[in-house]
Structure formats: structure tokens, C-alpha cells
DSSP file (Angstrom, degrees, kcal/mol; ACC not computed):
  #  RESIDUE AA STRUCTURE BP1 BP2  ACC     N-H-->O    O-->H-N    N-H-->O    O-->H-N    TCO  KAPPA ALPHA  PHI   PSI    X-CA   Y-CA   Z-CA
    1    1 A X              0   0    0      0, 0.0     2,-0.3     0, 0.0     0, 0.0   0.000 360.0 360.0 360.0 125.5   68.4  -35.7   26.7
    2    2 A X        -     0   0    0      1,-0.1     2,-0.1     4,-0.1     3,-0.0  -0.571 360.0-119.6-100.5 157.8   70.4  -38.7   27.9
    3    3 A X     >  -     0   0    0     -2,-0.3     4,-0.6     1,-0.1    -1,-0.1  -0.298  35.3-102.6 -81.2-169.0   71.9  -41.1   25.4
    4    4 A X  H  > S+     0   0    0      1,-0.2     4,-3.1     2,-0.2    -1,-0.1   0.926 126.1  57.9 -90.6 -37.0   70.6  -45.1   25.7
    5    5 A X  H  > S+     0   0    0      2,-0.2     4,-1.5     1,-0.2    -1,-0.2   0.916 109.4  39.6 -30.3 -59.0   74.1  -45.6   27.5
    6    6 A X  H  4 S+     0   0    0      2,-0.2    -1,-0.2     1,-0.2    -2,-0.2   0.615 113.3  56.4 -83.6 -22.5   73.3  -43.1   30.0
    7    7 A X  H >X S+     0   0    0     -4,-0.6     3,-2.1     2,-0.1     4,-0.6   0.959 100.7  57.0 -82.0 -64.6   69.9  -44.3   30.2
    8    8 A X  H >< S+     0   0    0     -4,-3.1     3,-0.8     1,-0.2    -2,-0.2   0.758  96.6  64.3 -18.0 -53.8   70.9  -48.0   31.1
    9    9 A X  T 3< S+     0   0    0     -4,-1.5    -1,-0.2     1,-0.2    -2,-0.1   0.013  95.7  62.5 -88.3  31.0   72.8  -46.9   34.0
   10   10 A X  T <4 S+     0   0    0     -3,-2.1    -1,-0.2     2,-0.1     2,-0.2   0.550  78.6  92.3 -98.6 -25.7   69.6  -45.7   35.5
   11   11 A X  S X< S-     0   0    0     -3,-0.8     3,-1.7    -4,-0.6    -3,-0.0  -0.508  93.7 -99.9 -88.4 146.2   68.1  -48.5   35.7
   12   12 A X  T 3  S-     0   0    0      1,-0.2    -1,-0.1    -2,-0.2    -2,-0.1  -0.082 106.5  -0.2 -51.5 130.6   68.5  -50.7   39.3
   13   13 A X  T >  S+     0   0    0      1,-0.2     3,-2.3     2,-0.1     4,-0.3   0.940  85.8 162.9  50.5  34.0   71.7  -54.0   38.8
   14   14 A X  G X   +     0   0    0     -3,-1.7     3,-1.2     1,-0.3    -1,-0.2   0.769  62.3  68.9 -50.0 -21.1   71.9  -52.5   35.2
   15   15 A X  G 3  S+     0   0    0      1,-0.2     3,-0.5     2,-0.1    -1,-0.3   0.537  88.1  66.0 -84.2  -7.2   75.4  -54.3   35.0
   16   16 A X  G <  S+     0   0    0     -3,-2.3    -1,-0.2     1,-0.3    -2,-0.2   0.473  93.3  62.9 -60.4 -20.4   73.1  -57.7   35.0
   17   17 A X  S <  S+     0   0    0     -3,-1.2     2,-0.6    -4,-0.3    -1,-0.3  -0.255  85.3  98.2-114.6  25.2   71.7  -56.4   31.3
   18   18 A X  S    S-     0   0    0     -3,-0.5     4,-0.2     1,-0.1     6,-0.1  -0.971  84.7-107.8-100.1 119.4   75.3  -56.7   29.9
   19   19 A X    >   -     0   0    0     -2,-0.6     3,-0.7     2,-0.1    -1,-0.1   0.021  40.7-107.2 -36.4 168.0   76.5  -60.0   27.7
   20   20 A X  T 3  S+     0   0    0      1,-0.2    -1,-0.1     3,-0.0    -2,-0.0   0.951 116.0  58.9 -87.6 -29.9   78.7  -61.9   29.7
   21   21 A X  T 3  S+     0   0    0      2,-0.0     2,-0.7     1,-0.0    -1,-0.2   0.346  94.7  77.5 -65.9  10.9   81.9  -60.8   27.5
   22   22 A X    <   -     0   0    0     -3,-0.7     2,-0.4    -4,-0.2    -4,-0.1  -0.933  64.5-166.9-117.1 137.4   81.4  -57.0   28.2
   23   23 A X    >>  -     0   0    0     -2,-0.7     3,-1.9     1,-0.1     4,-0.6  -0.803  31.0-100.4-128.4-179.6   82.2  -55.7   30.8
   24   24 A X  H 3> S+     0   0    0     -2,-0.4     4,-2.9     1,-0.3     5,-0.1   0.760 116.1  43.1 -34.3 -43.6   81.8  -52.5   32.8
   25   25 A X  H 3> S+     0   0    0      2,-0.2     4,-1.1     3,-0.1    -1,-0.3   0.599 113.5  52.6 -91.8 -14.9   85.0  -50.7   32.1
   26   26 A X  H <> S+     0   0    0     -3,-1.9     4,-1.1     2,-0.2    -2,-0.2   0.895 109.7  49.9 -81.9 -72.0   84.9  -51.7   28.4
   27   27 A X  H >X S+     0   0    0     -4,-0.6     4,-2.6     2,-0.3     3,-0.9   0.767 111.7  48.3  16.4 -93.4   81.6  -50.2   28.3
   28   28 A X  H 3X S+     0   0    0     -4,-2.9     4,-2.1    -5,-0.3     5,-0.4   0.951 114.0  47.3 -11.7 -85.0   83.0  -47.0   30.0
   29   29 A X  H 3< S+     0   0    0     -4,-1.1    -2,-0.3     1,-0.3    -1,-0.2   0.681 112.9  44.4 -64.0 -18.6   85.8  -46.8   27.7
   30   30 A X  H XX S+     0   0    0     -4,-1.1     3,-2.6    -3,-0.9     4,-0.5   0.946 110.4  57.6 -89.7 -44.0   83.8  -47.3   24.4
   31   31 A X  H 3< S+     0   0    0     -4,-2.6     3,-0.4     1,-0.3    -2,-0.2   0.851 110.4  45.9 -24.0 -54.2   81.1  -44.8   25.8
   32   32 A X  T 3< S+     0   0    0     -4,-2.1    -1,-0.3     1,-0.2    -2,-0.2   0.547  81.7  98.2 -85.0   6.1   84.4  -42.1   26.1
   33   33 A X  T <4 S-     0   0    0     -3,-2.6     2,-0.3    -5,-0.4    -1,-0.2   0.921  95.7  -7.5 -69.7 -27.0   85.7  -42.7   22.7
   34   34 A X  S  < S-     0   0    0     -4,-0.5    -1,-0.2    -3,-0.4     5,-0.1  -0.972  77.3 -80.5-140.4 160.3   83.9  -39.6   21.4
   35   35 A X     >  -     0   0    0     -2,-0.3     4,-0.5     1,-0.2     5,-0.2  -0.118  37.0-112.8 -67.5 168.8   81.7  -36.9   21.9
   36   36 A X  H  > S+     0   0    0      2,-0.2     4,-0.7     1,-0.2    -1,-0.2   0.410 118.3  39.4 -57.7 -15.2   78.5  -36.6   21.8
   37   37 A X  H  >>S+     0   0    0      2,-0.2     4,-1.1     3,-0.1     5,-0.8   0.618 116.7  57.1 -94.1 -50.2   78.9  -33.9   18.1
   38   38 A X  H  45S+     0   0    0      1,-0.3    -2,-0.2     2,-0.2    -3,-0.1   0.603 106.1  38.1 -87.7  16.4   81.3  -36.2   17.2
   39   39 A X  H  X5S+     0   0    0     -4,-0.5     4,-2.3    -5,-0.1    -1,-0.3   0.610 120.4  50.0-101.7 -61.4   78.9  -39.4   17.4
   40   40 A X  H >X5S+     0   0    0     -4,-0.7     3,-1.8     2,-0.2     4,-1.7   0.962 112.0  48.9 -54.4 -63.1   75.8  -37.0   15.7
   41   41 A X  H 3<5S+     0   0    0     -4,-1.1     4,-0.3     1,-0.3    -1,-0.2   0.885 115.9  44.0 -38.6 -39.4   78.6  -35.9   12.8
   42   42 A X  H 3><S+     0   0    0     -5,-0.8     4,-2.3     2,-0.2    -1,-0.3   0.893 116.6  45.2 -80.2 -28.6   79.5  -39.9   12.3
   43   43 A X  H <X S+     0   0    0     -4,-2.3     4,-1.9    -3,-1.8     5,-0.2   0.960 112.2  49.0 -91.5 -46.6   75.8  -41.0   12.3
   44   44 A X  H  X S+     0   0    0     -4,-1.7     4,-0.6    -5,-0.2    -1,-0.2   0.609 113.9  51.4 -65.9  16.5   74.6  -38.2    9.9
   45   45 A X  H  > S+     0   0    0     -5,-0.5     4,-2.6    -4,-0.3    -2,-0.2   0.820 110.4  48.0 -76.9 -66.1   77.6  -39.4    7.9
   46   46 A X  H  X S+     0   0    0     -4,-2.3     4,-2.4     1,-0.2    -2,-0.2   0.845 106.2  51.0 -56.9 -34.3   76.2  -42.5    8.2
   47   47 A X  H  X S+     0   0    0     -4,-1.9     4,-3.6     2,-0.2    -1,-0.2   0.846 111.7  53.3 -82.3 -29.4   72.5  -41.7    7.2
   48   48 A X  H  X>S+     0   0    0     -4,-0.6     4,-1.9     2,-0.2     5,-0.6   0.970 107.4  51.1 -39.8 -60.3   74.0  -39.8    3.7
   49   49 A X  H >X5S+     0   0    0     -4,-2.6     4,-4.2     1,-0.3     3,-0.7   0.944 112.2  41.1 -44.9 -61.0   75.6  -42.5    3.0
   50   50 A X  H 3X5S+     0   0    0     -4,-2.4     4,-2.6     1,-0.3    -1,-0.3   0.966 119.4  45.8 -55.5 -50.3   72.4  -44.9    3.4
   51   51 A X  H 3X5S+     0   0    0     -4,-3.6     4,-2.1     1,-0.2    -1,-0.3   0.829 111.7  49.9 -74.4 -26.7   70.0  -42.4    1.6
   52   52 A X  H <X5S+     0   0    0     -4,-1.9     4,-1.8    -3,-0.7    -1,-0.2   0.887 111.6  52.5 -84.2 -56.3   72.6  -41.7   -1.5
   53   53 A X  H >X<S+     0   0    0     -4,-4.2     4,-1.9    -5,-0.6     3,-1.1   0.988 116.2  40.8 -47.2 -68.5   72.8  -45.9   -1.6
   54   54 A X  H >X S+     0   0    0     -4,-2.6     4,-3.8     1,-0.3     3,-1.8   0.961 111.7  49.1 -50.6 -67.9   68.7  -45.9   -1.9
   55   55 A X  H 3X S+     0   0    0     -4,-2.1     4,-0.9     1,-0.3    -1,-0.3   0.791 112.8  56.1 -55.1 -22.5   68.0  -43.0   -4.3
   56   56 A X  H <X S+     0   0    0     -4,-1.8     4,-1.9    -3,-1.1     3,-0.4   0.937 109.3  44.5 -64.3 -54.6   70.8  -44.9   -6.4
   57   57 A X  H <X S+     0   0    0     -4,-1.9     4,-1.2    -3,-1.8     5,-0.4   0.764 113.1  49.0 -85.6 -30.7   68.9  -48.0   -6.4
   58   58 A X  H >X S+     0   0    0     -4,-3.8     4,-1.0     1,-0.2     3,-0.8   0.944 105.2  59.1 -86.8 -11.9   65.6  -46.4   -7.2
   59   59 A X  H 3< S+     0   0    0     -4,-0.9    -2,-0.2    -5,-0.4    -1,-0.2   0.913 104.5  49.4 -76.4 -56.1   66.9  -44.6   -9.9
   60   60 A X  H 3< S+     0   0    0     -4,-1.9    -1,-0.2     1,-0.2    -2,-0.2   0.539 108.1  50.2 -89.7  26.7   67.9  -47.6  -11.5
   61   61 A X  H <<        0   0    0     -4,-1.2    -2,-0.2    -3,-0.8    -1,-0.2   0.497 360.0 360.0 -89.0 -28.4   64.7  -49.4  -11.2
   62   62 A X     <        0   0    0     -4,-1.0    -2,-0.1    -5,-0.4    -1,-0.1   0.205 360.0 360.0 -35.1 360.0   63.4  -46.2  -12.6
């Protein structure tokens, strides 16, 4: 499975699809700041978070 990073740089002049303040090597370097577990661990972090926030809110609509 490739990530959407890894997916981007499939595509032909992909570095054309970038804002004009990023550039390749920042890119790169936010790409290596962690692995690939340690990106799933921080987004099902993240999705707790979100579903704990909602069931809060419906509970006190309840």
C-alpha cells in the first residue's frame, strides 16, 4: 500500500503539484519525521480523541 506521499511521486513533473513555498527537500524531510506505526499510532490517537469529543456532545443533548 503506498502512502498519498509516495503516491504523488508517481505521478509525471509531480514537483509542479507543490505550493510555491514547499519545497522538495522539506517535503522529504517532513515525510521522514516518523514511521509509518508511528503516524497510524498518532492518527488512531487522533480518531479517540475525535469520537470521545462526539459521544460527549451527544450525551449532553441526550
Amino acid at each position: 500500500m503506498m502512502t498519498p506521499y509516495e503516491k504523488l511521486k508517481t505521478l509525471e513533473g509531480w514537483q509542479g503539484y507543490l505550493k510555491a513555498d514547499i519545497t522538495v527537500k522539506q517535503l522529504e524531510a517532513f515525510a521522514n519525521e516518523m514511521t509509518d506505526n508511528e503516524a497510524a499510532e498518532q492518527l488512531e490517537k487522533a480518531r479517540r480523541t475525535l469520537f470521545k469529543t462526539i459521544n460527549e456532545q451527544e450525551q449532553k443533548r441526550a
